[in-house]
MMTF fields as JSON, N, C-alpha, C and O atoms, coordinates in Angstrom:
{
  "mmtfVersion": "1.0.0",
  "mmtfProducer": "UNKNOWN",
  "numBonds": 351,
  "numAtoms": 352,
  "numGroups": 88,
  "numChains": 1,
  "numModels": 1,
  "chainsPerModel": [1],
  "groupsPerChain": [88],
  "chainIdList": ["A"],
  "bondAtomList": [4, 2, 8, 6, 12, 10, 16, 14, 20, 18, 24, 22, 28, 26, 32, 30, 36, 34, 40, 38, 44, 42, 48, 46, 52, 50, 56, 54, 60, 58, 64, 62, 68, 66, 72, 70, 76, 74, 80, 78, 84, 82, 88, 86, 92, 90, 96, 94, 100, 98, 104, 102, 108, 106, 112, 110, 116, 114, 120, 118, 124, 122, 128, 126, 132, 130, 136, 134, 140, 138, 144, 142, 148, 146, 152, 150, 156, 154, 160, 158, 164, 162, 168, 166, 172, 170, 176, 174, 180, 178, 184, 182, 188, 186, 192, 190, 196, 194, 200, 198, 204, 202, 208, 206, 212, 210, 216, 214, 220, 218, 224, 222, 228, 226, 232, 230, 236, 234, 240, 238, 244, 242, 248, 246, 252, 250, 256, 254, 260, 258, 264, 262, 268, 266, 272, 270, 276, 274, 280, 278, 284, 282, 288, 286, 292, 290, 296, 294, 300, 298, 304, 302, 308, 306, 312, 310, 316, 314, 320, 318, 324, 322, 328, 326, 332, 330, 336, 334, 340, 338, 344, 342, 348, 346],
  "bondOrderList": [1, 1, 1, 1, 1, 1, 1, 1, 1, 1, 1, 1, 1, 1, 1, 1, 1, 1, 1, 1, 1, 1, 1, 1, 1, 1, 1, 1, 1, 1, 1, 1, 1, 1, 1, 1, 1, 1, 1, 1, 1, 1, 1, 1, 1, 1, 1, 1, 1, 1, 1, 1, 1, 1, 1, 1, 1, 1, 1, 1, 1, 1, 1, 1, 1, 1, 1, 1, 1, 1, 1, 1, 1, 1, 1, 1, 1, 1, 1, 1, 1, 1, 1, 1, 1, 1, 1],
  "groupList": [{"groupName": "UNK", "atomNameList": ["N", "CA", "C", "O"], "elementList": ["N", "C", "C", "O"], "formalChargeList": [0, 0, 0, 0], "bondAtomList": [1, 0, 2, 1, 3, 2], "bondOrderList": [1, 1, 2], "singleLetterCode": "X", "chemCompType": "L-PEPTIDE LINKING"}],
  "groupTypeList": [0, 0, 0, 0, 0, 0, 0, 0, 0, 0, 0, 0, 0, 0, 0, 0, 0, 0, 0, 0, 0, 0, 0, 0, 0, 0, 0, 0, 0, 0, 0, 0, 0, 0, 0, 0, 0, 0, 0, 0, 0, 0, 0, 0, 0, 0, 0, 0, 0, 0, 0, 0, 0, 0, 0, 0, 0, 0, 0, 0, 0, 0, 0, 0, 0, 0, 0, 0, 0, 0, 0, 0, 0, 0, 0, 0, 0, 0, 0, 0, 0, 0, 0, 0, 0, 0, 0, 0],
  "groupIdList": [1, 2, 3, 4, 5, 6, 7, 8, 9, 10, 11, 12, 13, 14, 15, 16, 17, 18, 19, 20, 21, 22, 23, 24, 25, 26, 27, 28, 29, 30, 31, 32, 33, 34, 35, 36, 37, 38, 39, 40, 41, 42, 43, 44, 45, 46, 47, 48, 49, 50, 51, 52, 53, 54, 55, 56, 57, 58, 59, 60, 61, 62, 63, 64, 65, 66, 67, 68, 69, 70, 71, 72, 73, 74, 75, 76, 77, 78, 79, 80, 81, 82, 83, 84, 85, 86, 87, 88],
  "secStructList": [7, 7, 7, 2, 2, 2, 2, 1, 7, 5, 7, 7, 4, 4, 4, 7, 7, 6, 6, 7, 7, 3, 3, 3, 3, 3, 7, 1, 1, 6, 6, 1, 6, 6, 6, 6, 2, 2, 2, 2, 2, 6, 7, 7, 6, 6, 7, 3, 3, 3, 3, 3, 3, 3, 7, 1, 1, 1, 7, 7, 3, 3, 3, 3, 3, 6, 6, 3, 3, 3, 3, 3, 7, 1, 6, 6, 6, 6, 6, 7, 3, 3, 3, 7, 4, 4, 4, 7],
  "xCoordList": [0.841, 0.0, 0.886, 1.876, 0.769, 1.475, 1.125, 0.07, 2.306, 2.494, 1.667, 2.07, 0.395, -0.587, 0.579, 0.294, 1.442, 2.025, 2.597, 2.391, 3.624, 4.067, 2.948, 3.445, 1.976, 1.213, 0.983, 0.446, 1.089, 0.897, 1.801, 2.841, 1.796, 2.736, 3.419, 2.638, 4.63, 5.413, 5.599, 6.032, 5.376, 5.863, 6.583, 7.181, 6.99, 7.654, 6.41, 5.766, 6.486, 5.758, 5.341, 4.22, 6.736, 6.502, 5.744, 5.66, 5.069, 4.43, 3.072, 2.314, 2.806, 1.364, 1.105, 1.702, -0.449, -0.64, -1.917, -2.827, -1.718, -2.618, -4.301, -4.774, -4.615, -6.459, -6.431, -7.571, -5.141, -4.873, -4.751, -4.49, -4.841, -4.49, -3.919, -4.541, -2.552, -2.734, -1.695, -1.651, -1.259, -0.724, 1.02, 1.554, 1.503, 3.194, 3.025, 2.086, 4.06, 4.892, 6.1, 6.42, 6.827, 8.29, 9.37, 9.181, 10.074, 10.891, 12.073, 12.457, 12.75, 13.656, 15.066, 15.909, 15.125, 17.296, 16.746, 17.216, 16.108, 15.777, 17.175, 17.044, 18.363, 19.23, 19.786, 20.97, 19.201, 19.778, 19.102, 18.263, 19.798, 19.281, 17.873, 17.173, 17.814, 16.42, 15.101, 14.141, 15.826, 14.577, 14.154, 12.942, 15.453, 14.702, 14.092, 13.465, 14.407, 13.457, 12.206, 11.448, 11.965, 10.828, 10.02, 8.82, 10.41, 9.76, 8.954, 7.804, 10.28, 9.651, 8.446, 7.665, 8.45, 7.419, 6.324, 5.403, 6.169, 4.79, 5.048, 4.01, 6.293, 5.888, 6.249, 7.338, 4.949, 6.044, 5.002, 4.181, 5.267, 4.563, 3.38, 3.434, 2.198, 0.811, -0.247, -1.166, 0.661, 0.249, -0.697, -0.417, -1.989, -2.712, -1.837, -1.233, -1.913, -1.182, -2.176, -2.765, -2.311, -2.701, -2.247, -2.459, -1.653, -1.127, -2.287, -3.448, -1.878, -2.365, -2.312, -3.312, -0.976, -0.986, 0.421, 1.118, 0.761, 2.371, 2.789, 2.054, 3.355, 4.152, 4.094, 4.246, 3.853, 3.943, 5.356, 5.495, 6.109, 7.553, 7.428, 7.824, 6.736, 6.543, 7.477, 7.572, 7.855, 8.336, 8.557, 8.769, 8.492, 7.535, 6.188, 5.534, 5.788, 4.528, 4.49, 5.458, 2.594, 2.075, 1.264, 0.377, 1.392, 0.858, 0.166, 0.636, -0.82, -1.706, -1.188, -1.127, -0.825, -1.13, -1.152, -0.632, -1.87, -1.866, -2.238, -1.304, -3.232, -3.702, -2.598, -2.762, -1.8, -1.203, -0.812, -0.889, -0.13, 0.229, 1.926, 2.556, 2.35, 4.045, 4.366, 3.908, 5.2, 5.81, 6.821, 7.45, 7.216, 8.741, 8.542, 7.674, 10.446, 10.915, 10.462, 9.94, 10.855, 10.93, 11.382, 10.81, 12.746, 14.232, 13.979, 14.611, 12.742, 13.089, 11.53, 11.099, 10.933, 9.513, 10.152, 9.566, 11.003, 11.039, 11.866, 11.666, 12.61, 12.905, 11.401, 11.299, 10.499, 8.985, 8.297, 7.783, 8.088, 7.457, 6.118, 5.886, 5.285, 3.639, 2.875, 3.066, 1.756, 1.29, 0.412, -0.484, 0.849, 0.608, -1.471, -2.004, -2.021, -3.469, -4.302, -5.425, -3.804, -4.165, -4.283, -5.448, -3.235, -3.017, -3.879, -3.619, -5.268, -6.201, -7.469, -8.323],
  "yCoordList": [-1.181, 0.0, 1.245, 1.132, 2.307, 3.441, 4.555, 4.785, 5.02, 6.148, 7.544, 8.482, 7.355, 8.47, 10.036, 11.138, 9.743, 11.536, 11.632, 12.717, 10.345, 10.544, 11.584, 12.439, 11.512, 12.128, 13.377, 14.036, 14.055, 15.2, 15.889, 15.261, 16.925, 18.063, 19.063, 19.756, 19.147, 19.846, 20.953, 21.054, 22.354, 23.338, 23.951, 23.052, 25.346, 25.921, 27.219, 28.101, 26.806, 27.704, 29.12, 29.629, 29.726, 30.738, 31.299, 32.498, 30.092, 30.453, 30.306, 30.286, 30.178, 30.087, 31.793, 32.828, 31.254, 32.981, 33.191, 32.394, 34.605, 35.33, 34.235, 34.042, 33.843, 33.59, 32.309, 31.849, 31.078, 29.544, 28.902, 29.534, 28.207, 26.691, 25.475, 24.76, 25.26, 24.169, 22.786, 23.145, 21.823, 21.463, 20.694, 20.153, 21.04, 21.03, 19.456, 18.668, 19.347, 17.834, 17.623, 16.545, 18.58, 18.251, 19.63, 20.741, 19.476, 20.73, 20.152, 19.023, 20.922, 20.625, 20.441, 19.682, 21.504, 21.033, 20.277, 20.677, 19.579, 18.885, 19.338, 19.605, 19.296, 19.139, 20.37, 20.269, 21.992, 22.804, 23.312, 22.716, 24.5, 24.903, 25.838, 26.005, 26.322, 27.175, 25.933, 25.818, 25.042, 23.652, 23.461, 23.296, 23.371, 23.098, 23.716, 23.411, 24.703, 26.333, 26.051, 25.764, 26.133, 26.359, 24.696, 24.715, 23.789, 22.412, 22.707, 22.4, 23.668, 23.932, 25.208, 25.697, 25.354, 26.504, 26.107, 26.677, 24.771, 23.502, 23.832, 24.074, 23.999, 23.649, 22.218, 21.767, 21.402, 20.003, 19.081, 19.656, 18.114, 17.86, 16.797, 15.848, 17.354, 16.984, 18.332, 18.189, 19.485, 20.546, 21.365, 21.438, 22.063, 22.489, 23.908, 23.903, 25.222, 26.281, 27.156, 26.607, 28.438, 29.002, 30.819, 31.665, 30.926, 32.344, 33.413, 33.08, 34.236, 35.183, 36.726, 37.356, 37.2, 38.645, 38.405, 37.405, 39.508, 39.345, 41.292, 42.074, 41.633, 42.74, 43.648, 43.232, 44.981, 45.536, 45.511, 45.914, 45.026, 44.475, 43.889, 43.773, 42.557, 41.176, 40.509, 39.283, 40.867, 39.962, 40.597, 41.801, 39.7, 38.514, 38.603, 39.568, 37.4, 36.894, 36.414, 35.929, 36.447, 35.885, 34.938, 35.063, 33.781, 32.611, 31.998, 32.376, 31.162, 31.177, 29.397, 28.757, 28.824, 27.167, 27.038, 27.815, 25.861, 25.45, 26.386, 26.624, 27.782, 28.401, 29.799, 30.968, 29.26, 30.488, 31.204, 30.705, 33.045, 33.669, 33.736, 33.627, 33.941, 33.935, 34.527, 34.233, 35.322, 35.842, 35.08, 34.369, 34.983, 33.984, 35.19, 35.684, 35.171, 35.774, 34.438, 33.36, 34.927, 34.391, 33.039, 32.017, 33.235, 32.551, 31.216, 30.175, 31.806, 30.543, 29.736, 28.641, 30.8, 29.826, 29.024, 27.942, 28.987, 28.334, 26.945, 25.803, 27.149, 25.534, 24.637, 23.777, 25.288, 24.797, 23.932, 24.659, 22.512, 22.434, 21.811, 21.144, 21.926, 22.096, 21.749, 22.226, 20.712, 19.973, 21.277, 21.866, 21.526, 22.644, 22.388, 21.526, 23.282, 23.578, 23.108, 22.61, 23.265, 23.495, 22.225, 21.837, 21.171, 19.96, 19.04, 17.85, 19.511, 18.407, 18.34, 17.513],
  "zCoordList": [0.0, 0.0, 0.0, 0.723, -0.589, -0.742, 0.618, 1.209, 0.764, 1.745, 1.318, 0.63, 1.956, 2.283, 2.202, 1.732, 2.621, 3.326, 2.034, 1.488, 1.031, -0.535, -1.417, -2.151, -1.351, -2.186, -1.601, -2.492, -0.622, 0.252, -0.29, -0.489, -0.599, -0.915, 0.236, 0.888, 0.465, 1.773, 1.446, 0.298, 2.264, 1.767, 2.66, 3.251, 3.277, 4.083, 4.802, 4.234, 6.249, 6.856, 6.359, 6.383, 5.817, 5.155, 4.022, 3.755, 3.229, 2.276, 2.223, 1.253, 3.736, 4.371, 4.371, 4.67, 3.72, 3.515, 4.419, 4.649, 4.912, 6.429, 5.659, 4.539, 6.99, 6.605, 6.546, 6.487, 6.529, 5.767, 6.944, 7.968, 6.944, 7.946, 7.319, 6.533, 7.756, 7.395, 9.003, 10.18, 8.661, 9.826, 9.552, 8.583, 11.091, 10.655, 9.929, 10.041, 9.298, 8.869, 9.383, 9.884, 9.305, 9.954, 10.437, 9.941, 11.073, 10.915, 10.178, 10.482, 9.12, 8.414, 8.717, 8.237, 9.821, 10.444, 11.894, 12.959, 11.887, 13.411, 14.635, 15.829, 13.87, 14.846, 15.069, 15.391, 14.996, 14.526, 16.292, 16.969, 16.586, 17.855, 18.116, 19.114, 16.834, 16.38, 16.674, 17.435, 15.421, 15.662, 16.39, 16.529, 17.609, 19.073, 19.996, 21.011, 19.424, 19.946, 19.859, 20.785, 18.699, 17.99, 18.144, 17.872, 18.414, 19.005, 20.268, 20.581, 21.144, 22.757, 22.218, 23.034, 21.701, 21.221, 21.202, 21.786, 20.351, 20.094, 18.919, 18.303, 18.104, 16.523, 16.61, 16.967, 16.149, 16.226, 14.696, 13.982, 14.631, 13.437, 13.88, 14.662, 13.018, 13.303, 14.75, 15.557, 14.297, 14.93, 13.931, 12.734, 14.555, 13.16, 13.746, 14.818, 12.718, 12.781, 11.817, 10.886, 12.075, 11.058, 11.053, 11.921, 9.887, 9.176, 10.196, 10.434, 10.506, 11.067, 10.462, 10.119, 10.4, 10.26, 9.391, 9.566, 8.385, 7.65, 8.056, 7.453, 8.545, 8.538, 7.327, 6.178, 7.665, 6.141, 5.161, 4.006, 5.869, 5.009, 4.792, 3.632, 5.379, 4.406, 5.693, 5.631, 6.318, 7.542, 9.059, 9.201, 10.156, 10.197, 10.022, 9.626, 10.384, 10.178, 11.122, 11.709, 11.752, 13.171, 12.989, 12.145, 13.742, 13.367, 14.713, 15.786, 14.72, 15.715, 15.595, 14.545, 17.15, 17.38, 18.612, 19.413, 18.911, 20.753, 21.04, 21.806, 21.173, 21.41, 21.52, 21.869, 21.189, 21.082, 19.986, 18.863, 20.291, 18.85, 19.111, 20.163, 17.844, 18.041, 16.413, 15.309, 16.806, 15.543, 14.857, 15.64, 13.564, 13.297, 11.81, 11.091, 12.099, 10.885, 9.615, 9.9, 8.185, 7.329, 7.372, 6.995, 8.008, 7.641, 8.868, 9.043, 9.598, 10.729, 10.343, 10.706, 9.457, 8.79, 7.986, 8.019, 7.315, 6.132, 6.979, 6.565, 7.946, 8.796, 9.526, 10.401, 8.736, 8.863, 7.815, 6.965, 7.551, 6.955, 7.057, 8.065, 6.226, 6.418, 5.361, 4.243, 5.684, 4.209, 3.621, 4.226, 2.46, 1.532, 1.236, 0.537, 1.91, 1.696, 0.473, 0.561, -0.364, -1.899, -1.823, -1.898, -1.662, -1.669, -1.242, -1.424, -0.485, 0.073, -0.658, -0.338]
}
């Protein structure tokens, strides 16, 4: 039988746009010290998350999970990844 998540499309937190939901899959440098930041945070995978607000620069962006809000630059969304919306 084929792997359900193979057909799922992965994208990077960051390209979750304000108003979307979708839920983590993985963080990408697991072993990196941000990763583990951002694990103790509750980003972890099979977390629902959803785009909140984007900065009038375009960075950061506020994102709502576990009931909570938290800002993340770009650079630490994109060590985010997240089954891409479109995709279901």
């Amino acid at each position: 039988m084929d792997n359900v998540e193979d057909d799922v499309r992965q994208i990077p937190l960051s390209e979750l746009s304000p108003g979307t939901s979708a839920v983590i899959s993985r963080l990408h440098e697991e072993d990196s010290l941000v990763s583990r930041r951002l694990a103790d945070l509750g980003f972890l995978p099979g977390t629902a998350i959803s785009a909140l607000h984007r900065a009038p620069m375009g960075d950061p962006m506020s994102y709502q999970l576990r009931g909570a809000k938290v800002c993340l630059r770009a650079v630490d969304a994109d060590n985010i990844l997240i089954t891409d919306p479109a995709s279901n």
